[in-house]
Wavefront OBJ file of the C-alpha trace (Angstrom):
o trace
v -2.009 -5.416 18.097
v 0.375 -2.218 17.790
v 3.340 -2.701 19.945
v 5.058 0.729 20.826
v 8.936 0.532 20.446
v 10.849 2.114 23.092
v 14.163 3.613 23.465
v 16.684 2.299 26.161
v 14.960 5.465 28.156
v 11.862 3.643 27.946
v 10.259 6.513 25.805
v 8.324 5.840 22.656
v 9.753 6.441 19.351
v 7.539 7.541 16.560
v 9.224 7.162 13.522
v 9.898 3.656 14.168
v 6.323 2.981 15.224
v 5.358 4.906 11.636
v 7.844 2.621 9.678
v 6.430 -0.735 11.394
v 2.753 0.506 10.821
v 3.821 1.436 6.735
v 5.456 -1.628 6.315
v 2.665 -3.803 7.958
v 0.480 -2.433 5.759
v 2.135 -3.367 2.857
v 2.560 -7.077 4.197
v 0.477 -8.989 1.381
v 1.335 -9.579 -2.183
v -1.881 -8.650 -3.310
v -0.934 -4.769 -1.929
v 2.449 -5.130 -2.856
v 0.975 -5.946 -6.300
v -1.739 -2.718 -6.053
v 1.083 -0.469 -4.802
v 3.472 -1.651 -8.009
v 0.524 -1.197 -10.555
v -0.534 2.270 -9.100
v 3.351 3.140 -9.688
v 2.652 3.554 -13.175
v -0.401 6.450 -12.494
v -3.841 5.959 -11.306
v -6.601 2.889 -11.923
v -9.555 1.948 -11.396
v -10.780 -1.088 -9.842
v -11.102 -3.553 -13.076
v -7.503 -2.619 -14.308
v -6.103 -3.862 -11.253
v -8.522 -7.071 -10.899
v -7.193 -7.678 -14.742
v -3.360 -7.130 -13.680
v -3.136 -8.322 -10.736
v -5.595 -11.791 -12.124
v -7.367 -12.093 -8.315
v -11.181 -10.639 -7.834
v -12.648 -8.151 -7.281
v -13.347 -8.405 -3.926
v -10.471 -9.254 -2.947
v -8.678 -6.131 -4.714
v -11.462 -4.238 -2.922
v -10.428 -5.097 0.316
v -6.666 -4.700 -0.180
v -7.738 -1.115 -1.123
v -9.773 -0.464 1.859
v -6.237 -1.347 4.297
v -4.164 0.540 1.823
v -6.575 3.368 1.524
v -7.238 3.356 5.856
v -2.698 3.602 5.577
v -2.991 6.685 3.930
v -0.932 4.526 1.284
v -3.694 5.454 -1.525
v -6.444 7.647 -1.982
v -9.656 6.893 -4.196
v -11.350 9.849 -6.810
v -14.975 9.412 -8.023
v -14.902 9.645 -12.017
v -18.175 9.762 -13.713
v -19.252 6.371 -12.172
v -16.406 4.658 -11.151
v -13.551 5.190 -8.545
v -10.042 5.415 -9.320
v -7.344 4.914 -6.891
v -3.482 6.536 -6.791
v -0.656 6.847 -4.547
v -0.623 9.045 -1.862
v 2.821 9.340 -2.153
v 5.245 8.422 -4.672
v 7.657 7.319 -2.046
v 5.805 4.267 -1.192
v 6.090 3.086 -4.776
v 9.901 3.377 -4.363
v 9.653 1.031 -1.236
v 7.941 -1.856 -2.724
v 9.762 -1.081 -6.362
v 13.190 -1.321 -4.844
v 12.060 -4.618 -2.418
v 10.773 -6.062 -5.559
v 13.885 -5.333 -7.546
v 16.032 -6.526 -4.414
v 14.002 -10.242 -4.044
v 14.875 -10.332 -7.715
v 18.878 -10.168 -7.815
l 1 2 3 4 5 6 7 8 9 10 11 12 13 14 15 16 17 18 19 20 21 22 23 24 25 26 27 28 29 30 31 32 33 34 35 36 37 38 39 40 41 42 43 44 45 46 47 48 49 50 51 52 53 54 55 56 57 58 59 60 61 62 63 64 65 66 67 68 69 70 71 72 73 74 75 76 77 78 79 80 81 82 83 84 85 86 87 88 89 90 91 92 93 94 95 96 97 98 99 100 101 102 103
């Protein structure tokens, strides 16, 4: 359900509707978690089953909602895929929630 935010005007505002659909995206731990480990430079599918310790599939279908986002992108290499961010800004997002939750 996307639910358009208005102004008192009644007119839609777009970067608020953007911010909402970025940070709904990154509503899971397990994407959290993929989004902190790509932080570091890019992976591939096994590295973040084994650091994340959840399967496969389930890592796999985080991906597909962070990859549908625009959050990360996936590049073919030899016979595997390996995913980064799309943007390095992202990583800031979920390192500085992270590091807030923590103090």
């Amino acid at each position: 359900m996307h639910v358009t935010t208005t102004s008192p005007r009644d007119e839609p505002i777009p970067d608020l509707d953007a911010a909402s659909d970025l940070l709904r995206a990154l509503a899971s731990p397990v994407r959290v978690g993929i989004v902190r480990e790509l932080a570091g430079g890019s992976k591939r599918v096994h590295e973040l089953v084994t650091a994340l310790g959840v399967s496969q599939p389930l890592v796999s279908q985080h991906l597909r909602v962070l990859r549908s986002s625009r959050i990360v992108s996936a590049h073919r290499q030899a016979r595997e895929v390996e995913y980064s961010l799309t943007d390095e800004h992202v990583a800031h997002i979920v390192l500085d929630a992270i590091r807030h939750t923590q103090e």
